[in-house]
Each structure stands twice: as structure tokens, then as C-alpha cells.
PLY file of the C-alpha trace (Angstrom):
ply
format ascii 1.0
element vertex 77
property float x
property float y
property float z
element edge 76
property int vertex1
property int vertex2
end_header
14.93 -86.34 39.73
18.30 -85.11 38.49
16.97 -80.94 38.64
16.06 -81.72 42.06
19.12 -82.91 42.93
20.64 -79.90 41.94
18.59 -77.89 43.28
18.96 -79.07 46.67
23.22 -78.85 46.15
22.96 -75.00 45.39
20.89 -74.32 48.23
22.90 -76.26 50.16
26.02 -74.57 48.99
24.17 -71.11 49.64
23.87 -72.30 52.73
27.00 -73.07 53.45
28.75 -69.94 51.89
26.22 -68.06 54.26
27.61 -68.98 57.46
31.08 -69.23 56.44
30.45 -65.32 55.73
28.96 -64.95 58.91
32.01 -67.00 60.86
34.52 -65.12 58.98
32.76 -61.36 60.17
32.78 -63.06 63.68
36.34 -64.60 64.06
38.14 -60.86 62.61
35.98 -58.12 64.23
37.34 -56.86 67.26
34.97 -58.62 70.13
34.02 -61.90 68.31
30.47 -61.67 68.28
27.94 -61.57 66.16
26.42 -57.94 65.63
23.35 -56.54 67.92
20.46 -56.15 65.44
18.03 -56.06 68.67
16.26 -52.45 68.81
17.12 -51.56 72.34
21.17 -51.55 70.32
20.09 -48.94 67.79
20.88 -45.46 68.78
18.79 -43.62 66.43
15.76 -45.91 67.54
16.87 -44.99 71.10
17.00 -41.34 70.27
13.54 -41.52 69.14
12.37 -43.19 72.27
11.35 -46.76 69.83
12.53 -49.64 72.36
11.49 -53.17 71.85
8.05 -54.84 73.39
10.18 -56.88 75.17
12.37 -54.40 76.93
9.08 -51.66 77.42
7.41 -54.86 78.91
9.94 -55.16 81.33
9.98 -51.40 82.65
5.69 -51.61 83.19
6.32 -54.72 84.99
9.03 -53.02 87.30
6.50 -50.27 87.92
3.54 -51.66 87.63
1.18 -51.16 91.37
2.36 -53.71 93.61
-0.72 -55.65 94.86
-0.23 -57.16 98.77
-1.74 -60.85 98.27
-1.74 -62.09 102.12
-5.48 -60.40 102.28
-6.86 -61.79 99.19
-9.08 -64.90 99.62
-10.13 -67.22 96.66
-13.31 -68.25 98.42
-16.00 -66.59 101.17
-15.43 -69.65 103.81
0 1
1 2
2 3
3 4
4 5
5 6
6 7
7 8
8 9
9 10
10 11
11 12
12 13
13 14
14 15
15 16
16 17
17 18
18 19
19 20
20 21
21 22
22 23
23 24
24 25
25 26
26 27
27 28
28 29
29 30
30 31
31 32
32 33
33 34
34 35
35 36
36 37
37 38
38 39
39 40
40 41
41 42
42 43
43 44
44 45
45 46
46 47
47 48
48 49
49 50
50 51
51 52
52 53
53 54
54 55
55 56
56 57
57 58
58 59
59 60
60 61
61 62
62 63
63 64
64 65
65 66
66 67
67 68
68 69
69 70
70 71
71 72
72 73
73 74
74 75
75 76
């Protein structure tokens, strides 16, 4: 009982130094925010022409064929 205990204090602790390292790279860089790790930030992935599936999912839904609905019919009646 007592090495679970301690266990659960150092990850706890690891934890907690964690984001205290994260809150101190937040509150003294320039624009306070937390850094862009998404792929559509990365220039060299950019470059490349890599973007994310969210962002290329966006851009075939923007120009993906338009289809007119008001002469579809769901039934023959």
C-alpha cells in the first residue's frame, strides 16, 4: 500500500511540474499562447504541400460539384 502511495505522489508531482512548465512558456513568450503544433502551422510541411486531413477536407468540400436538390424526389408518387 505504502509503494503505491508513492507512486501516485510522483506522478502527481510530474504532473504538476508539467504544466507549471507549460504556464511559465505561456505567461513570458511574446503572444501568450500556447505554440501551434497543428500541420497546416509548419512551414516546411507547407512547402512540401503535407496539410492536415482536416484542412484538405475542407478545400474538397468547398469545391466539391454542387448538386441542385429541389428536383430530387425520395419516392416515384
Amino acid at each position: 500500500m505504502n509503494t503505491i502511495l508513492i507512486t501516485l505522489l510522483v506522478v502527481v508531482a510530474l504532473l504538476a511540474l508539467a504544466f507549471l512548465g507549460l504556464a511559465i512558456q505561456v505567461m513570458f513568450k511574446s503572444d501568450h499562447k500556447f505554440p501551434n503544433m497543428h500541420i497546416g502551422g509548419n512551414k516546411n510541411m507547407l512547402s512540401r504541400g503535407i496539410t492536415c486531413a482536416q484542412s484538405w477536407d475542407k478545400i474538397e468540400q468547398k469545391n466539391a460539384k454542387k448538386i441542385p436538390f429541389e428536383g430530387l424526389h425520395l419516392s416515384d408518387q
